[in-house]
PyMOL commands that place a pseudoatom at each C-alpha (Angstrom):
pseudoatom trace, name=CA, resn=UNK, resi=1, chain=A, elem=C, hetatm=0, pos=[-36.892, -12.001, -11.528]
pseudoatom trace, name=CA, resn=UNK, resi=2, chain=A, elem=C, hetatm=0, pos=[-35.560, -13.001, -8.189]
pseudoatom trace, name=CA, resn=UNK, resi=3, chain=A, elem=C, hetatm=0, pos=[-32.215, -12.198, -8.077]
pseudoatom trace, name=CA, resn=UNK, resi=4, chain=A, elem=C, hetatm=0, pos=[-29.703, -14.182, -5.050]
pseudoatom trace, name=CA, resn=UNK, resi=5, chain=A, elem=C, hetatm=0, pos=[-28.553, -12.291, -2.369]
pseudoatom trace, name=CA, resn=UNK, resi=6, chain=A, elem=C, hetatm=0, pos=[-25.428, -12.358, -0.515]
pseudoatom trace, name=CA, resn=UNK, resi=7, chain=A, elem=C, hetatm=0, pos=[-24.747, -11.167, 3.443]
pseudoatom trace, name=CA, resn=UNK, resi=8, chain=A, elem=C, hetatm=0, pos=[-21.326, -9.867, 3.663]
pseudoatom trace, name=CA, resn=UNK, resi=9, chain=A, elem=C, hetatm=0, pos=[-19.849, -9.355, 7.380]
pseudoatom trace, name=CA, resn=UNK, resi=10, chain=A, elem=C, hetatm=0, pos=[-16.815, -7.781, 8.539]
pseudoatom trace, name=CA, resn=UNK, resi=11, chain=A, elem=C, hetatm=0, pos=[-14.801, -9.561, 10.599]
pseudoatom trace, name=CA, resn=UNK, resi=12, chain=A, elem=C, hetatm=0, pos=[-11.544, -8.349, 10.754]
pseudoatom trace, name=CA, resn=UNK, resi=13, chain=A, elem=C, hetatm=0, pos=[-10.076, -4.973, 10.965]
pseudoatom trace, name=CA, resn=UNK, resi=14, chain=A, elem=C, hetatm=0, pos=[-8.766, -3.042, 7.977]
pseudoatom trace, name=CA, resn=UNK, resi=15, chain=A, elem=C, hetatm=0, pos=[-6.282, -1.670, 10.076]
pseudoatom trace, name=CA, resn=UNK, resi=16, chain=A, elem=C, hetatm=0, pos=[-2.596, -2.466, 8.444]
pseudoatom trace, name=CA, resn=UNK, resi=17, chain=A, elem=C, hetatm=0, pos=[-4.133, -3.367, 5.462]
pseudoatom trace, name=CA, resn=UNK, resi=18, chain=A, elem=C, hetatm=0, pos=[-3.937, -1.139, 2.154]
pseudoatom trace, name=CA, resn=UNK, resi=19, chain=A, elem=C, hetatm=0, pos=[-5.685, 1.779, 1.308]
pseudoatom trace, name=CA, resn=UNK, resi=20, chain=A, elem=C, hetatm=0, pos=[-6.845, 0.011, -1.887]
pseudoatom trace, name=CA, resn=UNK, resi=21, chain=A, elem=C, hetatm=0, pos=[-8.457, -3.233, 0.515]
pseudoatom trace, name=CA, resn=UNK, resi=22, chain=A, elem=C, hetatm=0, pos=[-9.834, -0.334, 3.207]
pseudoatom trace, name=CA, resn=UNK, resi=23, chain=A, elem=C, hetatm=0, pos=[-11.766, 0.994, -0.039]
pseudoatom trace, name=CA, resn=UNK, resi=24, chain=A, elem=C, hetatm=0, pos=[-12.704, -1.906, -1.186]
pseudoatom trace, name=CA, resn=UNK, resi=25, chain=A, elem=C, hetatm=0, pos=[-14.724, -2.626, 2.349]
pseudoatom trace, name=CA, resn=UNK, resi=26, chain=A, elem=C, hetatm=0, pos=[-15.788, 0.761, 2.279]
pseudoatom trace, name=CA, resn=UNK, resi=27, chain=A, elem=C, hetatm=0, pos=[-17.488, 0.367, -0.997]
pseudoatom trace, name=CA, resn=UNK, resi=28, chain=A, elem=C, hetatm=0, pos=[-19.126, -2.914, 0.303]
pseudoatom trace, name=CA, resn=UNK, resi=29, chain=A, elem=C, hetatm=0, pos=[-20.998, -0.597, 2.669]
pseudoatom trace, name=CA, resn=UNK, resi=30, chain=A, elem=C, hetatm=0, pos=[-19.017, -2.330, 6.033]
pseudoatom trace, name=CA, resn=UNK, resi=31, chain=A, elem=C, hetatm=0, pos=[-18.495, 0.721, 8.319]
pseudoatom trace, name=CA, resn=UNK, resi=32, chain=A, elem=C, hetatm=0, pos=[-17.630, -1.463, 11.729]
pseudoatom trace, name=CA, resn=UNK, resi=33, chain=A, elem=C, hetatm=0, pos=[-17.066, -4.661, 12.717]
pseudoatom trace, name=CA, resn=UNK, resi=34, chain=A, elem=C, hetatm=0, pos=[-19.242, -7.509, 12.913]
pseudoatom trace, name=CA, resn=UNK, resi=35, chain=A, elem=C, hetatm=0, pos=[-21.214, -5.400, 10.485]
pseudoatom trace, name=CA, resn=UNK, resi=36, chain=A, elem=C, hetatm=0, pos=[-23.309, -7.376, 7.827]
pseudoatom trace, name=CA, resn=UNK, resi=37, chain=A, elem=C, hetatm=0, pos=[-24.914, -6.123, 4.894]
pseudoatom trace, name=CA, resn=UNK, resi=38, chain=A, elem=C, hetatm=0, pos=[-26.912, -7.667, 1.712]
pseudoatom trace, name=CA, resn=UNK, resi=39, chain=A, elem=C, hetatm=0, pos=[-25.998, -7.327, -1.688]
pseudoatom trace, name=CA, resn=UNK, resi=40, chain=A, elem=C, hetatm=0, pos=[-27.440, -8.696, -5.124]
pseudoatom trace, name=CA, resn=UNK, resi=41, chain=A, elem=C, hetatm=0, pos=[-25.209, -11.653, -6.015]
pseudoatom trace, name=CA, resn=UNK, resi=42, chain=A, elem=C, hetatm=0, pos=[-23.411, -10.113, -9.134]
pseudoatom trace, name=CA, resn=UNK, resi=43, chain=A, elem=C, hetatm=0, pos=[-19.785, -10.566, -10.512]
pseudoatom trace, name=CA, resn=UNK, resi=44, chain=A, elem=C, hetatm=0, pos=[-18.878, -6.860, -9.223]
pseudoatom trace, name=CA, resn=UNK, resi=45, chain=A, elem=C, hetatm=0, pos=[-19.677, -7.439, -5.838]
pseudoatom trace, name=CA, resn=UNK, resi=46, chain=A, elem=C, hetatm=0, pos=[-18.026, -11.205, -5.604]
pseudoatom trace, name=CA, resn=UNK, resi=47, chain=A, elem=C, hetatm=0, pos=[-14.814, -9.494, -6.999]
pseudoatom trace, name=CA, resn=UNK, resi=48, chain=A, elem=C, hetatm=0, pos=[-14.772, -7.267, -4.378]
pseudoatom trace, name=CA, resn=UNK, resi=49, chain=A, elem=C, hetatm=0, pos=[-14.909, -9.885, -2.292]
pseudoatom trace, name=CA, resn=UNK, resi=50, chain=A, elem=C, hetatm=0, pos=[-12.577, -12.197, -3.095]
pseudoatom trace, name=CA, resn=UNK, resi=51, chain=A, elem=C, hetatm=0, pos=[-9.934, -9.060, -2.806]
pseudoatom trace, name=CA, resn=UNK, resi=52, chain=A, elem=C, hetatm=0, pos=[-10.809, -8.509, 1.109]
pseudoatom trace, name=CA, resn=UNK, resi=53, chain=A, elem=C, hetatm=0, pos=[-11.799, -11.928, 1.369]
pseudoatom trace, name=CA, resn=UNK, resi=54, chain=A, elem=C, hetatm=0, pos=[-9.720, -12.308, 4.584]
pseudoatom trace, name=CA, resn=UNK, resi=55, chain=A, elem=C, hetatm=0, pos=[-11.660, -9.663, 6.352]
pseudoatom trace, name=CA, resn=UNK, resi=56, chain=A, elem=C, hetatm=0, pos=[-15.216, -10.516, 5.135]
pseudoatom trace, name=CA, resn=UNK, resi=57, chain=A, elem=C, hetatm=0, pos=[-16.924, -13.782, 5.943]
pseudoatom trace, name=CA, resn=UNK, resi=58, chain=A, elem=C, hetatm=0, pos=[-20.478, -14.439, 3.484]
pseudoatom trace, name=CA, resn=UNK, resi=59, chain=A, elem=C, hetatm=0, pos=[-23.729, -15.889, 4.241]
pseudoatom trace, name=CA, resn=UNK, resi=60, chain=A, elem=C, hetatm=0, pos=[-25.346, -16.922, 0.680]
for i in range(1, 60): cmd.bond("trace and resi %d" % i, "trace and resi %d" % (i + 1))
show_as sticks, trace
zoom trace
């Protein structure tokens, strides 16, 4: 089965943010900025997305 994948990129700084949302980017594997990873489209990882979703930008 050929599941979708999803590019995540950080583009804006945790910094200021909560601990909770600097977590939450952690646990999407984003270390740095302008850092982009891939992840299996799944309801887990959109979640986390749409809670940092003004710090990540994704690429379907």
């Amino acid at each position: 089965m050929d599941s979708k994948k999803i590019e995540v990129t950080l583009v804006k700084s945790p910094i200021g943010y909560s601990l909770r949302q600097k977590n939450t980017v952690r646990a999407l594997g984003l270390r740095r900025l302008g850092q982009t990873v891939e992840h299996a489209d799944s309801e887990v990882v959109r979640g986390m997305i749409q809670k940092v979703s003004h710090l990540v930008k994704v690429t379907e």
